[in-house]
Each structure stands twice: as C-alpha cells, then as structure tokens.
BAZAKOL-109497 format. One record per residue (C-alpha): residue in one letter; x, y, z. Coordinates in Angstrom, 3 decimals. Example, Ala and Ser with C-alpha at 12.3 -4.5 7.8 and 13.67 -1.06 7.14 Angstrom:
atom residuo A; xx 12.300; yy -4.500; zz 7.800
atom residuo S; xx 13.670; yy -1.060; zz 7.140
//
This chain:
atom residuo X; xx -28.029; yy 75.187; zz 194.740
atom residuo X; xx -28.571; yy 77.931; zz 196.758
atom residuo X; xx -29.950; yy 81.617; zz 195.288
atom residuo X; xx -27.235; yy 83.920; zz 195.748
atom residuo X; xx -28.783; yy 86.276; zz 197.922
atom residuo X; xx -29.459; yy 83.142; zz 200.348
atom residuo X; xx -25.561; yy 83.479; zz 200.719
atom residuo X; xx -24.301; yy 84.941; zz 203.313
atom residuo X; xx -20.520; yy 85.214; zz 202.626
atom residuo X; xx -18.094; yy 83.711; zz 199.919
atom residuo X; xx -15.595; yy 83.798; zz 202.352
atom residuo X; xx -12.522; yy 85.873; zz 203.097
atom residuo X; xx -9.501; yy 86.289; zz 200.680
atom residuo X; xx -7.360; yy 88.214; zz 202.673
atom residuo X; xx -3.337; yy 86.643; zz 203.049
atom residuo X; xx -4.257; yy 87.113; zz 207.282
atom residuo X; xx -6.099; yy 83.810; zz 207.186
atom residuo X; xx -6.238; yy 81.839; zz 204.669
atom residuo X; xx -3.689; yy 79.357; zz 204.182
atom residuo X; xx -5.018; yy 78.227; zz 200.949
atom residuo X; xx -4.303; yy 82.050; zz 199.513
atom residuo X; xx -0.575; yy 81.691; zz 201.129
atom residuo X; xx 0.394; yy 78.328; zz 199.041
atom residuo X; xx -1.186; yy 79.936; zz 195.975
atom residuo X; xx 1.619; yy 82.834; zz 195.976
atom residuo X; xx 4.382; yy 79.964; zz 195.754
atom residuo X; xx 4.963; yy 80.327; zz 192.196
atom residuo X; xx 4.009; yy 83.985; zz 191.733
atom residuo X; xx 6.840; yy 85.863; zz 189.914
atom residuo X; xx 7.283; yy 88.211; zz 192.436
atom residuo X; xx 7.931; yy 85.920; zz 195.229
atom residuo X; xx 10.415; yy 83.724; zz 193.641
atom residuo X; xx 12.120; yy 86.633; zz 192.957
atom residuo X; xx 12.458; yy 87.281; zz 196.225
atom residuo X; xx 13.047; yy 83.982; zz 197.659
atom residuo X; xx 16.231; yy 83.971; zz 194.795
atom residuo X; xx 17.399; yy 86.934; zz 195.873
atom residuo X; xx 16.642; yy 88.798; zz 192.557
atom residuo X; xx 14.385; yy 91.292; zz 194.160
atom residuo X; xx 14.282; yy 92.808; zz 197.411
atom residuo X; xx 11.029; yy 94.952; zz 197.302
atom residuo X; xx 7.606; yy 94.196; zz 196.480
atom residuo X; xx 5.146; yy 96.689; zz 195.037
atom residuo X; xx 2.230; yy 96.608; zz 193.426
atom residuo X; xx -1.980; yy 97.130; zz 193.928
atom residuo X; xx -4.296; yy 96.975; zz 196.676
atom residuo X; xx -5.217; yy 93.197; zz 195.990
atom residuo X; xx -2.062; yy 92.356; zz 193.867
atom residuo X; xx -0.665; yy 89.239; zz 197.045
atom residuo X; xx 2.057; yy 91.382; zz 198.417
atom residuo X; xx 0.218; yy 90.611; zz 201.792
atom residuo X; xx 0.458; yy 86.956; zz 201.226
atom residuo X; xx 3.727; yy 87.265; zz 199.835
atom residuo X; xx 4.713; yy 89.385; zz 202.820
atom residuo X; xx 2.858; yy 86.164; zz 205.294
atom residuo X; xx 4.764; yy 83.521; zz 203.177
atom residuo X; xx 8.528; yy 84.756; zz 203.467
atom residuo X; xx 7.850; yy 85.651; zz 207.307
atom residuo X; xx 6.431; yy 81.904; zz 208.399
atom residuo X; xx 8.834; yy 79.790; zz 206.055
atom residuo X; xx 10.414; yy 77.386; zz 208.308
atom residuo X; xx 13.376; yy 75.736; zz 206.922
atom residuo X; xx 16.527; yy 75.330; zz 208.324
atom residuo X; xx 18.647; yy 77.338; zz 205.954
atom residuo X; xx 16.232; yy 80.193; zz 205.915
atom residuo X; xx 15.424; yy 83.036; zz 207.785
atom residuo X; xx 13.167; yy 86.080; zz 207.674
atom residuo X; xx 11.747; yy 88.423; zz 209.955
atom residuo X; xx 9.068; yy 91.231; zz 209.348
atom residuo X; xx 8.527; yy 94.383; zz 210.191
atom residuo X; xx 5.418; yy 96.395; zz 209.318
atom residuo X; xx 4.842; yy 100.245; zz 209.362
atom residuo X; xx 3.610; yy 100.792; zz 212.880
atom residuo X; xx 7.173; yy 99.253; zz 213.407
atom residuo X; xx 9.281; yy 102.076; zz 211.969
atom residuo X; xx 10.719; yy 103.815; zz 214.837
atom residuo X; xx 9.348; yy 107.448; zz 214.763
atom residuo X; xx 10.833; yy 108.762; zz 217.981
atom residuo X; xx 14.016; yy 108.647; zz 216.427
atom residuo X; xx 12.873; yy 109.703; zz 213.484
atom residuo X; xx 11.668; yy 113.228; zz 214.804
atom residuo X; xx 14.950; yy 113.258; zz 216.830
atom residuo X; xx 17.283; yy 113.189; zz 213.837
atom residuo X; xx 14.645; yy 116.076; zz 212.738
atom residuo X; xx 15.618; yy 118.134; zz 215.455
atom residuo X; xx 18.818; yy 118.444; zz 215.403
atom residuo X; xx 19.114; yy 118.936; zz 211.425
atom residuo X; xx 20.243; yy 115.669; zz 210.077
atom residuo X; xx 18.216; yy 115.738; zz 206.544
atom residuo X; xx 15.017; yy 113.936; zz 205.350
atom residuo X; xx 16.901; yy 111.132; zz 203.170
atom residuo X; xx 19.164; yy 110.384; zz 205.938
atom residuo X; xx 16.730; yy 110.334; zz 208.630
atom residuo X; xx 14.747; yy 107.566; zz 206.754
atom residuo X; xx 17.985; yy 105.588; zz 206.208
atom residuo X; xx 19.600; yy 105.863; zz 209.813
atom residuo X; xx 15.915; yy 105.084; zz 211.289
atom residuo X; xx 15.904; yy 102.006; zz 209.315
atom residuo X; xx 19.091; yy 100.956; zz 209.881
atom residuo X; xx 18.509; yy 101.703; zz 213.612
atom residuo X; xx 15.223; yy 99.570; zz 213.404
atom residuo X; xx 17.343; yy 96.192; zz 211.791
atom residuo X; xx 20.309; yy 96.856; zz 214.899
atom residuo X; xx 17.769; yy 96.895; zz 217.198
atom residuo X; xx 15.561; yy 93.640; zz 215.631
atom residuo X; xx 18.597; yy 91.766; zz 215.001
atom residuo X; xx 19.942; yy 92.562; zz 218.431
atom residuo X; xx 16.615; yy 91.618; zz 219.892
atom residuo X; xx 16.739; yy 88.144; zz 217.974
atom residuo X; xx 20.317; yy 87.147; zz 219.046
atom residuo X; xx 19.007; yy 87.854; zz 222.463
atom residuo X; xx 15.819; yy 85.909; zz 222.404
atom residuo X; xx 17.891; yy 82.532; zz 220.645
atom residuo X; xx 18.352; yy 79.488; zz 223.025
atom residuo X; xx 20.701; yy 78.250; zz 221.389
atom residuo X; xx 23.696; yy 80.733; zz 220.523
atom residuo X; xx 25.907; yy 81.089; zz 217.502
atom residuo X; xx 29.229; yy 80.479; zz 219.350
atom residuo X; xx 30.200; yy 80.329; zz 222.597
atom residuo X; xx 31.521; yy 83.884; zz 222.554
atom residuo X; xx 28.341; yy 85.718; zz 221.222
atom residuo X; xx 26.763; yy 83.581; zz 224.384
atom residuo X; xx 29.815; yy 85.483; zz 226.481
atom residuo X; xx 29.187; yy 88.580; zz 225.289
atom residuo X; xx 25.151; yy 88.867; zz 225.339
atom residuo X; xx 25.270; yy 91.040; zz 228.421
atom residuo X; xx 26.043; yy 93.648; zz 225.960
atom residuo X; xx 23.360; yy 93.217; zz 224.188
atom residuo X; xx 20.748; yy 93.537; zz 227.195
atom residuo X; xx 22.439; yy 96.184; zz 228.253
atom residuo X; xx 21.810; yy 98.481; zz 225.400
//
C-alpha cells in the first residue's frame, strides 16, 4: 500500500463526471420525489447531490419520460431588465421571465424534433421559426 502522501488524487466526486456518483442518487429521497412527482424543487448544501440529481433527471432516457434543464446562465436577463423598465414589479418579472424562458425552450424543442407530434403541429412549425 501506498503512503498517502505518495497519492496524488482520490479522484473526483463531482455529479459532472462520474457516472458511478449519478447511479448512487437513484434511491436518494429527494430524487424519487421528484421522479414521482411529489416534489418539484431541490434544495439543500453545497455537496448534498442536487448536482447529480440535477445530471440524472436531465440524461434519463426512457420512452415515457422527458426532462430538459436549464441552469442559471440560462435565465433570460435581457428581458428581465426590460420588464424593469417599464415598471412591471420584481415578483412578476421573475415569473414572466421564467415563463418566457419554458415558451421559448419548449418552442425550441418542438422545432428541433424529427419526428412531429401530429401532422398539424408539422403544418404549423413555420410559426414557430418565425418567432
């Protein structure tokens, strides 16, 4: 056995990559909770797996699930401030940015999907692009 100062790492932990970390979280509390739709929100410490929670729900692949993430550098601050100019107030401004954030993502999604719903979404994705 080597002396621990002969070590030079014990490895990363962090959800980004480590797929061993990611299967761990399948039976954390918090997680089934949100796979079973009992909890919407995860908080908790620096170091508590809402990372690899967060990395879990987003890469499931199953046919009768779907997920897509959005991190903070996504929230969409230029319309944000713009609702802040003309007066609308702070509360609202958070919930019509989000809101405009999930239009836009789901918009984008419908647009980038080979295969479409039904043949009239397929009709009427011009829409879409245009906006």
């Amino acid at each position: 056995m080597k002396p621990i100062k002969e070590i030079e790492s014990f490895g990363g932990t962090d959800a980004d990559n480590d797929a061993i970390l990611l299967r761990a979280f399948e039976d954390h509390d918090a997680y089934v909770d949100v796979m079973s739709m009992r909890r919407h929100m995860v908080i908790g410490k620096k170091g508590s797996g809402k990372t690899a929670i967060f990395k879990k729900i987003i890469t499931t692949r199953e046919p009768s699930f779907f997920s897509y993430g959005h991190t903070f550098s996504d929230y969409p601050w230029h319309h944000h401030e713009r609702q802040a100019r003309i007066g609308i107030p702070d509360f609202d401004k958070y919930t019509h940015s989000w809101k405009y954030l999930i239009l836009l993502s789901v918009a984008k999604i419908a647009l980038n999907q080979q295969f479409p719903i039904c043949p009239l979404l397929n009709q009427r994705t011009g829409r879409f692009e245009k906006f």
